[in-house]
N, C-alpha and C positions, 0 to 999 in steps of 0.2 A: 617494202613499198611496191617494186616491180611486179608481186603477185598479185595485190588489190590493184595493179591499174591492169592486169591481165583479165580479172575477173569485170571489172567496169567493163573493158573492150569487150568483152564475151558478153555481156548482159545488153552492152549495145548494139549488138550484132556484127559488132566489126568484123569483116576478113582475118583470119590468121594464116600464116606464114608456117606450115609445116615440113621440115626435110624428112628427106626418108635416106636410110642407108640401109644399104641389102645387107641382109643378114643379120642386121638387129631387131629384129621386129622382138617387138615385147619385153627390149633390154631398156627401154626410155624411163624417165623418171616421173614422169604423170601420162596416166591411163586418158583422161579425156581435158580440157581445157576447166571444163566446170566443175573439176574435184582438183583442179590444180595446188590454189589456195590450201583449202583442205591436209592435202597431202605436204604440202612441203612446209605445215606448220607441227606437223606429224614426223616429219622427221628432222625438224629442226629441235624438236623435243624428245627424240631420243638422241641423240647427239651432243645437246646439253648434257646428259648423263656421263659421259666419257669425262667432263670434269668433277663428278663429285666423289665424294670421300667411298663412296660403295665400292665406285670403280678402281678408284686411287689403290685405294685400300684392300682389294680382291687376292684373293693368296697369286692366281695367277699372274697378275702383275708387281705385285708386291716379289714374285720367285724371278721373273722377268729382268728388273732391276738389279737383286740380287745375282743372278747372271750375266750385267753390263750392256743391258740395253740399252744403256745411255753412252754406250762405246759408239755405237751404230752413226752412220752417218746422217747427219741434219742435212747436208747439201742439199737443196731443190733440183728435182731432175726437170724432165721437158712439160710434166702433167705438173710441177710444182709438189709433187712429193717426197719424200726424202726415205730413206731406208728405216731412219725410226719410227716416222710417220707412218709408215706401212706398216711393222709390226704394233702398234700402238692400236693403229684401228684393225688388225687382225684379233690383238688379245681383245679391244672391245668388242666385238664384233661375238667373238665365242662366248665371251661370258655375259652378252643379253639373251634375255628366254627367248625361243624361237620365235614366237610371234610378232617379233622388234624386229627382227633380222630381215625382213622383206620389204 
């Protein structure tokens, strides 16, 4: 719901509130406010993917397991990730076609 009231405010002209941090330029996760929307329902639906059987199911993850990735630690660190988490969204991450990956 915070993206539809982002795009309301943009379609009303509202001011936005943008930071900047040196050395990120071009690392942020929406390009202009008015593809905001757009975009992060775009990757909320590749991400959906990471639960289904394609993924579950991918030899790569499937050999993952098989290997004890579920040894890896769950603990949340400072970003709320956890060591499994990380590898989990690495093996999704390679076994989507490139065009998802960005």
């Amino acid at each position: 719901k915070w993206i539809a009231n982002i795009e309301k405010a943009h379609e009303e002209g509202a001011e936005m509130e943008v930071y900047f941090f040196k050395g990120m330029k071009g690392r942020g996760k929406v390009r202009n406010f008015s593809t905001a929307g757009k975009e992060n329902l775009r990757r909320e639906a590749i991400q959906e993917k990471k639960q289904t059987q394609d993924f579950l199911q991918s030899q790569a993850f499937l050999e993952a397991c098989h290997q004890g990735i579920e040894c890896l630690s769950t603990e949340p660190r400072e970003d709320s990730s956890s060591q499994y988490s990380r590898e989990v969204q690495r093996l999704f991450l390679a076994w989507l076609p490139e065009e998802e990956r960005h």
